[in-house]
ROMI-209116 format. One record per residue (C-alpha): y, x, z; residue number from 1; residue in one letter. Coordinates in nm, 2 decimals. Layout:
N
+--------+--------+--------+-----+--------+
:      y :      x :      z : num : residu :
+--------+--------+--------+-----+--------+
:      Y :      X :      Z : NUM :      A :
...
+--------+--------+--------+-----+--------+
***
This chain:
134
+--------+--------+--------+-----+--------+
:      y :      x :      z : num : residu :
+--------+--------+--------+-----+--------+
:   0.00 :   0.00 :   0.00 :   1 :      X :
:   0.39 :   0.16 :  -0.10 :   2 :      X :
:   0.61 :   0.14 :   0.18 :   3 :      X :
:   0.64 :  -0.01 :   0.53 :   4 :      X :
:   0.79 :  -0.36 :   0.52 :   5 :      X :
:   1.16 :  -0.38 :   0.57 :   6 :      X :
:   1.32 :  -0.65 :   0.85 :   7 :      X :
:   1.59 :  -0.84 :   0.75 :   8 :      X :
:   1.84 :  -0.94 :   0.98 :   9 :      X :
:   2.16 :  -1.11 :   0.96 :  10 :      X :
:   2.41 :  -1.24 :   1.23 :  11 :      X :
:   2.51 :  -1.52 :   0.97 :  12 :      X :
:   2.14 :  -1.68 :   1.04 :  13 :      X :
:   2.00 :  -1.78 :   1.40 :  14 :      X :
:   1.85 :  -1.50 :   1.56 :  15 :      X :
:   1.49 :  -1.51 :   1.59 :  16 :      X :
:   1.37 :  -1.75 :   1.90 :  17 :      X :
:   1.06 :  -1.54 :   1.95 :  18 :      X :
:   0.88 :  -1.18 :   1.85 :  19 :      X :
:   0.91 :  -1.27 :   1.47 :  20 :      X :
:   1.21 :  -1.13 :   1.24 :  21 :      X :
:   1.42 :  -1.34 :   1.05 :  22 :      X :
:   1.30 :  -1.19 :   0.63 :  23 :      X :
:   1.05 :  -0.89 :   0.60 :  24 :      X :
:   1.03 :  -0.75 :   0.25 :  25 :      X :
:   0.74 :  -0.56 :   0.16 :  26 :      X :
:   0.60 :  -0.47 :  -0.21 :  27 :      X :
:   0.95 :  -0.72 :  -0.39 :  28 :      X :
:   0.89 :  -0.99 :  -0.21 :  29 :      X :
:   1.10 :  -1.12 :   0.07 :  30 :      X :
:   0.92 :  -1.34 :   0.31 :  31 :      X :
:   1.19 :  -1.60 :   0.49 :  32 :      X :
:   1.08 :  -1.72 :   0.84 :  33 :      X :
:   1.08 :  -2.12 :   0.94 :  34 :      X :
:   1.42 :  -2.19 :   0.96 :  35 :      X :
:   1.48 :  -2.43 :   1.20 :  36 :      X :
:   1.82 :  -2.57 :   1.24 :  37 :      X :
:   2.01 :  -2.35 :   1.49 :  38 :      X :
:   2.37 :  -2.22 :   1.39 :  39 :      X :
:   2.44 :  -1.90 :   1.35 :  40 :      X :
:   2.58 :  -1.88 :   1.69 :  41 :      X :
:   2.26 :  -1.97 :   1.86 :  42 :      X :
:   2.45 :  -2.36 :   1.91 :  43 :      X :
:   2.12 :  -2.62 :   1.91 :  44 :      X :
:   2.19 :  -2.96 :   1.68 :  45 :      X :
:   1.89 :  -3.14 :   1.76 :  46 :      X :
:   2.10 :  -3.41 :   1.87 :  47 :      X :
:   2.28 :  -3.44 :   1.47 :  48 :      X :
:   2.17 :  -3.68 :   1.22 :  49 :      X :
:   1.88 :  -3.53 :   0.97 :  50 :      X :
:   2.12 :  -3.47 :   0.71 :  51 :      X :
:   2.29 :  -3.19 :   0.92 :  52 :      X :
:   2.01 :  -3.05 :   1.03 :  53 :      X :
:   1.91 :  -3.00 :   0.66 :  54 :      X :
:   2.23 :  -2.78 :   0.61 :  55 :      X :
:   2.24 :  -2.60 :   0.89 :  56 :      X :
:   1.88 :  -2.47 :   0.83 :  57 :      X :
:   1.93 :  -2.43 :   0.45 :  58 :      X :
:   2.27 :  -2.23 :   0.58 :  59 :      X :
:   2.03 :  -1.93 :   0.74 :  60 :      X :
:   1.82 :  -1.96 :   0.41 :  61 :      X :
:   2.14 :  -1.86 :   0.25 :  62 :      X :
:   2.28 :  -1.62 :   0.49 :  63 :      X :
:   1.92 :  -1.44 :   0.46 :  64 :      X :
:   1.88 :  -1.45 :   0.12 :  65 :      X :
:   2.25 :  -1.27 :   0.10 :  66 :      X :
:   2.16 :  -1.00 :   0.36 :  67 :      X :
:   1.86 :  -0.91 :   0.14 :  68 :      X :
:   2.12 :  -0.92 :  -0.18 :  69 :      X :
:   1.96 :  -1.20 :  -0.32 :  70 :      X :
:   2.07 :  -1.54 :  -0.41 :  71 :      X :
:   1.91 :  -1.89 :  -0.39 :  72 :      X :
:   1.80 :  -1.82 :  -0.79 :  73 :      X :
:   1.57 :  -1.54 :  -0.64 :  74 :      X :
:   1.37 :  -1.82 :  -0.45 :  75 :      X :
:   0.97 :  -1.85 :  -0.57 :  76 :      X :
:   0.84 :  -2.09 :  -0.30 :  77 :      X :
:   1.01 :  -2.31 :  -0.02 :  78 :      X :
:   0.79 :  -2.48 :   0.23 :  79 :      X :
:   0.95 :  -2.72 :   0.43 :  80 :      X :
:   0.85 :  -2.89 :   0.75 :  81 :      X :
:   0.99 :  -3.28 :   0.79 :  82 :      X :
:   0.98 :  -3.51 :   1.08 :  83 :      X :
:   0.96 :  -3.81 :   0.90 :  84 :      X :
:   0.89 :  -3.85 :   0.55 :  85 :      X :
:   1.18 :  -4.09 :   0.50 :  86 :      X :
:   1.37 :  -3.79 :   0.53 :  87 :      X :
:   1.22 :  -3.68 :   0.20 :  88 :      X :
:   1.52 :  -3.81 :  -0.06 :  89 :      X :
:   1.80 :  -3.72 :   0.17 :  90 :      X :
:   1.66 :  -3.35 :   0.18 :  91 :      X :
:   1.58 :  -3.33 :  -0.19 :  92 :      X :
:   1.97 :  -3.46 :  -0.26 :  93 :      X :
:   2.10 :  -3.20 :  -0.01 :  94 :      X :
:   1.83 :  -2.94 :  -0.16 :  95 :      X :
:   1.94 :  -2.94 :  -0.53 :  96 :      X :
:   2.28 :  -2.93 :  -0.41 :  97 :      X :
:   2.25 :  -2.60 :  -0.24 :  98 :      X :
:   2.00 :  -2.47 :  -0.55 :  99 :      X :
:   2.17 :  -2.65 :  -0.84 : 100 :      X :
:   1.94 :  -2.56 :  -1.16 : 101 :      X :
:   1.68 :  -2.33 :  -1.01 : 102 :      X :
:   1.35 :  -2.49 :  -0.93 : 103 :      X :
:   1.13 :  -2.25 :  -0.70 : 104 :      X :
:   0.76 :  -2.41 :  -0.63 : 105 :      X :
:   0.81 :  -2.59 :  -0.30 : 106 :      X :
:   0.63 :  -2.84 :  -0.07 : 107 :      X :
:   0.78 :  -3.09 :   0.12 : 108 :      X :
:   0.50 :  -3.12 :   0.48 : 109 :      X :
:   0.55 :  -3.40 :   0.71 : 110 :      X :
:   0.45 :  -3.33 :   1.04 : 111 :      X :
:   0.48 :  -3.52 :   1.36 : 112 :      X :
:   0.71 :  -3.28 :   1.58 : 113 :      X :
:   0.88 :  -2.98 :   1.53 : 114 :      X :
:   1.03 :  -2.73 :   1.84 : 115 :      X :
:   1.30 :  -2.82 :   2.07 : 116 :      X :
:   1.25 :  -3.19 :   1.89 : 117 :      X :
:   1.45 :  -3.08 :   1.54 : 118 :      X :
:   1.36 :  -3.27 :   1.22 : 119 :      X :
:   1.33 :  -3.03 :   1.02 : 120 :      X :
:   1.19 :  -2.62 :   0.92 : 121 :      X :
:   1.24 :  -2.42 :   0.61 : 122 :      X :
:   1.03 :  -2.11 :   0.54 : 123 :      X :
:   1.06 :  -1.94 :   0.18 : 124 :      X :
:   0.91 :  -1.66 :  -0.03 : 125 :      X :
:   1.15 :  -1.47 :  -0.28 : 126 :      X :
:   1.19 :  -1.18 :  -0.52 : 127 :      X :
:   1.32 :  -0.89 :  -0.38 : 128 :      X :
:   1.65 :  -0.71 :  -0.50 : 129 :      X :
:   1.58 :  -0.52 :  -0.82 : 130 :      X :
:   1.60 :  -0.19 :  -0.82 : 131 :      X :
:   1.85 :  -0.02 :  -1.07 : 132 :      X :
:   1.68 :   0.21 :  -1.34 : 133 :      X :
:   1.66 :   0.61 :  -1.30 : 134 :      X :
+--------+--------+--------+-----+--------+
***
């Protein structure tokens, strides 16, 4: 195997609740860890409607997609976690507004709880930053 894996971090994303990094690139790809929706700042929003949650947990997608140079057109596969498959259209909507054209493989999973009693948990898998020719 080439190289040890790289950890992403970003203080534009919520910090890591446990003994996990945020992104770990190894071998081009950069594996995203569940998002859940906790701002930046470590504030909680269980308590906001689904919609917010949505952003707020596609915001650290973003902010760790940046910090490994990438953007949300770099995105191969989004798996994400919903309390609540009525939930379904108002994440898509939200989605394709934050990734416009680009269509990475993605599953939607409904599941009957998620931590801390969120609504919602993104993980993703993207192509690293290309390397500029020697």
């Amino acid at each position: 195997m080439a190289g040890n894996p790289e950890v992403i971090h970003t203080a534009d994303a919520a910090a890591p609740g446990g003994h996990y990094s945020q992104a770990v690139v190894h071998a081009g790809v950069v594996y995203v860890s569940g998002q859940l929706p906790v701002r930046a700042n470590g504030e909680h929003s269980a308590d906001q409607p689904f919609e917010i949650q949505a952003s707020i947990a596609l915001d650290n997608l973003m902010a760790i997609l940046r910090e490994a140079r990438l953007s949300p057109r770099d995105l191969l596969k989004v798996t994400v976690y919903v309390v609540g498959i009525e939930h379904w259209p108002a994440f898509d909507r939200i989605y394709a507004h934050y990734l416009g054209e680009h269509r990475p493989a993605r599953a939607v999973v409904p599941v009957p709880m998620l931590h801390h009693g969120y609504l919602i948990e993104i993980e993703a898998v993207a192509r690293g930053a290309q390397e500029e020719p020697s």
